[in-house]
TIVO-2410 file (N, C-alpha, C; in nm, 3 decimals):
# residues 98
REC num residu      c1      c2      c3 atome chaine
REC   1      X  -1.298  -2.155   0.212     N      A
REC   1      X  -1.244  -2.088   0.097    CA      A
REC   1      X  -1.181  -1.955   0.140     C      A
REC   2      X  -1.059  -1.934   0.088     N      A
REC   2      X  -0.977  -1.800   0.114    CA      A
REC   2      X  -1.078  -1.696   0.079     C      A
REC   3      X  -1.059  -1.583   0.121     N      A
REC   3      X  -1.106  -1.490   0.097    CA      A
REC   3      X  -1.034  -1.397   0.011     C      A
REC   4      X  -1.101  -1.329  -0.157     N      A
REC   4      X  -1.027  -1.273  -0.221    CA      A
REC   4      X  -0.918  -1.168  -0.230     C      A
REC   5      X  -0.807  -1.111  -0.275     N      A
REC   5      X  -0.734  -1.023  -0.250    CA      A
REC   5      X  -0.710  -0.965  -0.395     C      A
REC   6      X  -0.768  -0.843  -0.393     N      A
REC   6      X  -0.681  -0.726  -0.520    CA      A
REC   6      X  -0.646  -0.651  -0.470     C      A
REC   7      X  -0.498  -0.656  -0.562     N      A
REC   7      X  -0.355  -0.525  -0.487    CA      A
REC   7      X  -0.360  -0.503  -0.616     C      A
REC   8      X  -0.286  -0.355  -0.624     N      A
REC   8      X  -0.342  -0.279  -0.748    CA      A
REC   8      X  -0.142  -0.223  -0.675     C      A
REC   9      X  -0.044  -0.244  -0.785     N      A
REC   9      X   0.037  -0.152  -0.772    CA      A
REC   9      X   0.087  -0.076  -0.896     C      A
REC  10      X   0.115   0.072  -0.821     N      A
REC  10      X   0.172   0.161  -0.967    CA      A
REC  10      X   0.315   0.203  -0.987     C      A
REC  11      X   0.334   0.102  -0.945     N      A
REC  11      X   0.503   0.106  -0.991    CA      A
REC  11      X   0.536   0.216  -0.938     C      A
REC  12      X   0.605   0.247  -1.087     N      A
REC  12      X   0.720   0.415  -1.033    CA      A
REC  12      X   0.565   0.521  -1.095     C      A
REC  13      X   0.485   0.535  -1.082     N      A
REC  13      X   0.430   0.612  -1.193    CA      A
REC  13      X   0.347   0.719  -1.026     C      A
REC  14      X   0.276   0.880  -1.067     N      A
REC  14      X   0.257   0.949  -0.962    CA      A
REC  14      X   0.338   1.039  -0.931     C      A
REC  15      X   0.240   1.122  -0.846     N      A
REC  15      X   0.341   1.214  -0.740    CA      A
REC  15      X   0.220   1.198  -0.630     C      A
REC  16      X   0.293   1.321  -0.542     N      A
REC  16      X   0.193   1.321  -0.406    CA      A
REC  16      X   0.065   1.392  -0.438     C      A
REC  17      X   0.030   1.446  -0.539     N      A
REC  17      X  -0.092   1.481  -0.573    CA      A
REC  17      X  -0.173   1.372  -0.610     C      A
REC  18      X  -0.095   1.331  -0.712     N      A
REC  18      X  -0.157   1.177  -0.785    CA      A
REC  18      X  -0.229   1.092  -0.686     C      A
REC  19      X  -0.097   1.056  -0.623     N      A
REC  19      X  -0.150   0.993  -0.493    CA      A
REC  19      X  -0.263   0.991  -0.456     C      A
REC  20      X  -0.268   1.114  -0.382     N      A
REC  20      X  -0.432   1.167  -0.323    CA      A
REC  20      X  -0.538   1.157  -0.410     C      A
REC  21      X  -0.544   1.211  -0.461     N      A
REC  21      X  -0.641   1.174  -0.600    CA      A
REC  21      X  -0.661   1.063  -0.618     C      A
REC  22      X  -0.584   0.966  -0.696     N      A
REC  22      X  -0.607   0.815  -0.646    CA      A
REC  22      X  -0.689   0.743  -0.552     C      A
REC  23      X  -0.586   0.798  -0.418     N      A
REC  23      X  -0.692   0.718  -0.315    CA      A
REC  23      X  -0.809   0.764  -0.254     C      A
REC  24      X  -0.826   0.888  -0.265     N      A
REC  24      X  -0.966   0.938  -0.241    CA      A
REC  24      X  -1.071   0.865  -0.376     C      A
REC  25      X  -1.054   0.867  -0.486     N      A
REC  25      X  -1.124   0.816  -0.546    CA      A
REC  25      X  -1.136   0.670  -0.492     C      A
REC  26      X  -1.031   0.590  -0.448     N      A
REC  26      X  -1.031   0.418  -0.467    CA      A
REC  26      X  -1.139   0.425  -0.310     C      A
REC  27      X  -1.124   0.550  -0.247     N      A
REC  27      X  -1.233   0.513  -0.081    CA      A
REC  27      X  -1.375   0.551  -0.152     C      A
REC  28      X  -1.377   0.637  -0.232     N      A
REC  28      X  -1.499   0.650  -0.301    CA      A
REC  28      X  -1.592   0.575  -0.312     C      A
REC  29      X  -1.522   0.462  -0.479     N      A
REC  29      X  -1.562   0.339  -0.473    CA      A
REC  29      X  -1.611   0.239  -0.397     C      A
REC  30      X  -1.499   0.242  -0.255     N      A
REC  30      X  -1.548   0.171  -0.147    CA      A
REC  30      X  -1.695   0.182  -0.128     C      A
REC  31      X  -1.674   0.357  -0.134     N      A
REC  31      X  -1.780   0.336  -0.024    CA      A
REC  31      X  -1.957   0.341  -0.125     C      A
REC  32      X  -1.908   0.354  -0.257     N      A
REC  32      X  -2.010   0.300  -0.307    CA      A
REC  32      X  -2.040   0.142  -0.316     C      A
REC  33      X  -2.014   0.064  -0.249     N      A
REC  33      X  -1.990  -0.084  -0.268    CA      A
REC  33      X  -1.920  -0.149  -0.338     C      A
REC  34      X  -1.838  -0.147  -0.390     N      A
REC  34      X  -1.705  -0.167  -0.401    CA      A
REC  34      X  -1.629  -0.248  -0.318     C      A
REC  35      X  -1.540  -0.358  -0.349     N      A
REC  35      X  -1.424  -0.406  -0.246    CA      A
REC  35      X  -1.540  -0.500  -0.124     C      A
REC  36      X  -1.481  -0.463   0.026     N      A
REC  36      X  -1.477  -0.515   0.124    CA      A
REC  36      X  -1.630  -0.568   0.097     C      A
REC  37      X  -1.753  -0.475   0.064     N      A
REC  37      X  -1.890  -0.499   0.096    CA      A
REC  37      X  -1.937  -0.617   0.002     C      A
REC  38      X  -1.875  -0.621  -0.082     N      A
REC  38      X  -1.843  -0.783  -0.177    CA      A
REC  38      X  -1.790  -0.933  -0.188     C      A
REC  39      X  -1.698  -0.898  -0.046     N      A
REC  39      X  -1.638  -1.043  -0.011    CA      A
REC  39      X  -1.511  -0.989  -0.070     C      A
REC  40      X  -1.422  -0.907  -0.098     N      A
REC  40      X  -1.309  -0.899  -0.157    CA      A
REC  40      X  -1.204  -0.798  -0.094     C      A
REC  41      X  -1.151  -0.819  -0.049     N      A
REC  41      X  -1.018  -0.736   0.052    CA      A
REC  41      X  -0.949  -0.661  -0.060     C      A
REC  42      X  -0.914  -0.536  -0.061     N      A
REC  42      X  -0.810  -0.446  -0.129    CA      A
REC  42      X  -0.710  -0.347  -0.088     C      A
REC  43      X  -0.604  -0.409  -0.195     N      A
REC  43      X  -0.535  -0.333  -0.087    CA      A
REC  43      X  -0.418  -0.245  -0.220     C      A
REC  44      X  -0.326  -0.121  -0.186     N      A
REC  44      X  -0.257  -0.033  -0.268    CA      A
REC  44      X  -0.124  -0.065  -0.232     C      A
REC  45      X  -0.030  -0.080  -0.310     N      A
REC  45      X   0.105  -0.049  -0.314    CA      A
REC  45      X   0.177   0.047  -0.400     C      A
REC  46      X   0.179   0.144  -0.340     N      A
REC  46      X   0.232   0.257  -0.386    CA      A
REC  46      X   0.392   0.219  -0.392     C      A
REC  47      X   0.432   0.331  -0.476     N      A
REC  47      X   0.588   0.351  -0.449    CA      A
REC  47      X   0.635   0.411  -0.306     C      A
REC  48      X   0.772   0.369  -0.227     N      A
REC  48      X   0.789   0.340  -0.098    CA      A
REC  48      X   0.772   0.515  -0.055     C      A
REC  49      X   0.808   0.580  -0.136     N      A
REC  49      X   0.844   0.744  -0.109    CA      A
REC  49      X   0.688   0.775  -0.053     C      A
REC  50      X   0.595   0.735  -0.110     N      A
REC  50      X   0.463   0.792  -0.093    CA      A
REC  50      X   0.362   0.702   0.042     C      A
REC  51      X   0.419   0.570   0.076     N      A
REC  51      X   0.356   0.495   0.137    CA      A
REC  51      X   0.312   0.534   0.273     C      A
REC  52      X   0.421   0.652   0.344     N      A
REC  52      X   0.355   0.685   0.491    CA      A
REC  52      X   0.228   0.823   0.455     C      A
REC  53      X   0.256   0.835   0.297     N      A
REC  53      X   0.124   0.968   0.259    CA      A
REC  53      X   0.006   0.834   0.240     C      A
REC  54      X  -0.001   0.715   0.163     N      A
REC  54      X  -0.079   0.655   0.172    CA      A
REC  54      X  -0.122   0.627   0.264     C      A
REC  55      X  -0.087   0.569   0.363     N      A
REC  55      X  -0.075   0.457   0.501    CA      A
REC  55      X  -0.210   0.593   0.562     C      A
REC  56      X  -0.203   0.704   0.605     N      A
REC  56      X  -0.290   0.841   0.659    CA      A
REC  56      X  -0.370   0.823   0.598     C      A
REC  57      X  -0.379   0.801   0.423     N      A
REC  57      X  -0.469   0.889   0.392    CA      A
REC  57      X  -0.597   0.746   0.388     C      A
REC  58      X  -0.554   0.634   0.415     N      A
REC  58      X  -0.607   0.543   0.427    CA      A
REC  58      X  -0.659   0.463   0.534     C      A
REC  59      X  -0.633   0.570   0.648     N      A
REC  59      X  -0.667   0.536   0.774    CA      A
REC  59      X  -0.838   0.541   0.803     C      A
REC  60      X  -0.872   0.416   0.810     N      A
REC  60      X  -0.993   0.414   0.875    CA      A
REC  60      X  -1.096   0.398   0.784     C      A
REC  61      X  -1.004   0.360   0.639     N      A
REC  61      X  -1.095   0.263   0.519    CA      A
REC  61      X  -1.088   0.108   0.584     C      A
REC  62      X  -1.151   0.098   0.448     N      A
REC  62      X  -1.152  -0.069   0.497    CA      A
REC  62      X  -1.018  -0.118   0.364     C      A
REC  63      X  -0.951   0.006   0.279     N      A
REC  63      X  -0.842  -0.026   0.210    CA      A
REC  63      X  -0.683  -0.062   0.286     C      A
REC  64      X  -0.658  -0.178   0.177     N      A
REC  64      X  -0.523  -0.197   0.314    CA      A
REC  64      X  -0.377  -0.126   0.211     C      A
REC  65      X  -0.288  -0.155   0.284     N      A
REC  65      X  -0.207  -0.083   0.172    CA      A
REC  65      X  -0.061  -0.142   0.204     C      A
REC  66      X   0.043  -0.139   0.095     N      A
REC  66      X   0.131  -0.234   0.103    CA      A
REC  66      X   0.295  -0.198   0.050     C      A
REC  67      X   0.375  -0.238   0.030     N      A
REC  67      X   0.535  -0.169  -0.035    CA      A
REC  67      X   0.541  -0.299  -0.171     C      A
REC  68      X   0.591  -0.219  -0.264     N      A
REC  68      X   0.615  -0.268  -0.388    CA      A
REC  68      X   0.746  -0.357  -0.367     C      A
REC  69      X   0.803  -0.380  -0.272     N      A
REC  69      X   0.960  -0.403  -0.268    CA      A
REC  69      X   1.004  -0.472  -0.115     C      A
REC  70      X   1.085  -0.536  -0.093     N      A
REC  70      X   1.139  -0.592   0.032    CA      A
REC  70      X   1.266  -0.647  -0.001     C      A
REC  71      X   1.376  -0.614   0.055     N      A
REC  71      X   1.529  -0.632   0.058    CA      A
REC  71      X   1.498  -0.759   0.181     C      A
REC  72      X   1.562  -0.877   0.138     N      A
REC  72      X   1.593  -0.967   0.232    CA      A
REC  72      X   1.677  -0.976   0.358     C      A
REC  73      X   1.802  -0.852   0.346     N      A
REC  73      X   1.858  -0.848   0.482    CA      A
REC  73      X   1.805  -0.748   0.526     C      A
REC  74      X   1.825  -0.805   0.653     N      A
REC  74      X   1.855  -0.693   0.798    CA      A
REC  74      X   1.864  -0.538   0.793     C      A
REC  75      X   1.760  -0.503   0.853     N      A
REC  75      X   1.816  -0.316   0.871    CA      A
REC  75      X   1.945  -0.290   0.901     C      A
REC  76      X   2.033  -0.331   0.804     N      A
REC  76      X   2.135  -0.249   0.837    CA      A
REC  76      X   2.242  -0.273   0.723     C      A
REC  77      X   2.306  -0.165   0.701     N      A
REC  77      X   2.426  -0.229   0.537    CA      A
REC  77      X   2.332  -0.140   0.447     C      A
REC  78      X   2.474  -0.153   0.384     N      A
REC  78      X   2.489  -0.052   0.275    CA      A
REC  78      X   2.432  -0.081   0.106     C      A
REC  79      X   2.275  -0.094   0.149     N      A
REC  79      X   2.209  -0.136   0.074    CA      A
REC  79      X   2.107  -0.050   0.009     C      A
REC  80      X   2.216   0.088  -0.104     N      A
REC  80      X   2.156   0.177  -0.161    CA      A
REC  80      X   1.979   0.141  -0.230     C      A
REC  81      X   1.908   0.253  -0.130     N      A
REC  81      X   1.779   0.259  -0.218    CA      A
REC  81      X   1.711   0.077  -0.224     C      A
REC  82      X   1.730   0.023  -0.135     N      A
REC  82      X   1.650  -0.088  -0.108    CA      A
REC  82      X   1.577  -0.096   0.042     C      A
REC  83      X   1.459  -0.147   0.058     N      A
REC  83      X   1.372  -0.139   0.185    CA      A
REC  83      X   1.383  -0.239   0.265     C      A
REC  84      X   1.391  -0.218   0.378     N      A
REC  84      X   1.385  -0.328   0.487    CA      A
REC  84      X   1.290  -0.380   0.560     C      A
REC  85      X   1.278  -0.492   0.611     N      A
REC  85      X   1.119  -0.518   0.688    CA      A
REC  85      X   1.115  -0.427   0.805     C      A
REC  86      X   1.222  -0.381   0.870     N      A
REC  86      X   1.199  -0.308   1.005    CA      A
REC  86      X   1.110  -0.178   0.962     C      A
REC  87      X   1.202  -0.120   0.814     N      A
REC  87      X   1.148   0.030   0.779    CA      A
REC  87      X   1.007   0.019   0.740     C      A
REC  88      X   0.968  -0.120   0.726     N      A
REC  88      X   0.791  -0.136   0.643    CA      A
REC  88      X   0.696  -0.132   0.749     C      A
REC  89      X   0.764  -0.228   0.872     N      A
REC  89      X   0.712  -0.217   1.004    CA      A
REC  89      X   0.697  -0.085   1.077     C      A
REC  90      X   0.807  -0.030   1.023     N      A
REC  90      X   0.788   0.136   1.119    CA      A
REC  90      X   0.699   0.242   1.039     C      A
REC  91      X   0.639   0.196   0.928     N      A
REC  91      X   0.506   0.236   0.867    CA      A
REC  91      X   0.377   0.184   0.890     C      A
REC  92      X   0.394   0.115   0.948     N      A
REC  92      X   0.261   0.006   0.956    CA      A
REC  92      X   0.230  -0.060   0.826     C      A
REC  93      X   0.303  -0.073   0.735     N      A
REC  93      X   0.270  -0.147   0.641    CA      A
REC  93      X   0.200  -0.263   0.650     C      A
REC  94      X   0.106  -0.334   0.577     N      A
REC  94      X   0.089  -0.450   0.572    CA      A
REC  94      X   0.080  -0.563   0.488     C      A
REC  95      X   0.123  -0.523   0.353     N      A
REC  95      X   0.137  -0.623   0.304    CA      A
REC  95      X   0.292  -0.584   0.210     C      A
REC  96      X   0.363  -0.668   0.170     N      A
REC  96      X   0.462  -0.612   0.058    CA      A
REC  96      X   0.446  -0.720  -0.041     C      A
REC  97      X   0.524  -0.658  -0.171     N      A
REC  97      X   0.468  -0.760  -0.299    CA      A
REC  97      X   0.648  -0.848  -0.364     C      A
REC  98      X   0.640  -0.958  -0.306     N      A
REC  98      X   0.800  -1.022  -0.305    CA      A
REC  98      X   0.816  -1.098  -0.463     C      A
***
């Protein structure tokens, strides 16, 4: 049997305060038993602006974290304000929501 997955994304909504706040609370939880210690993988998709503030501040949870968005071509072209797999990769992203 797969093992469960909740992604929790907030759209356009936040700032970089929010953010933090957010995910310090969501490691909180963790670490009151919460998530992973349950059988259940979790993971955040923030909006893309905030994801390399997430990606840190989530280093060395057991939270994974992910991009709301993925443009199908190639890094390259004139593809106002859309994300590429190279640019998700050069975050360490790991999951995106298609």
């Amino acid at each position: 049997m797969r093992r469960p997955l909740v992604a929790g994304n907030w759209k356009m909504n936040a700032t970089k305060e929010k953010a933090s706040i957010l995910i310090e609370g969501l490691i909180e939880g963790i670490k009151n038993g919460l998530g992973k210690g349950d059988g259940v993988d979790v993971v955040v998709c923030p909006p893309f602006v905030y994801l390399d503030q997430v990606g840190a501040l989530l280093s060395g949870s057991p939270i994974a974290w992910g991009a709301q968005n993925l443009c199908q071509v190639p890094s390259a072209g004139a593809f106002t304000g859309e994300i590429s797999a190279a640019m998700l990769t050069d975050l360490h992203c790991q999951y995106v929501i298609i």
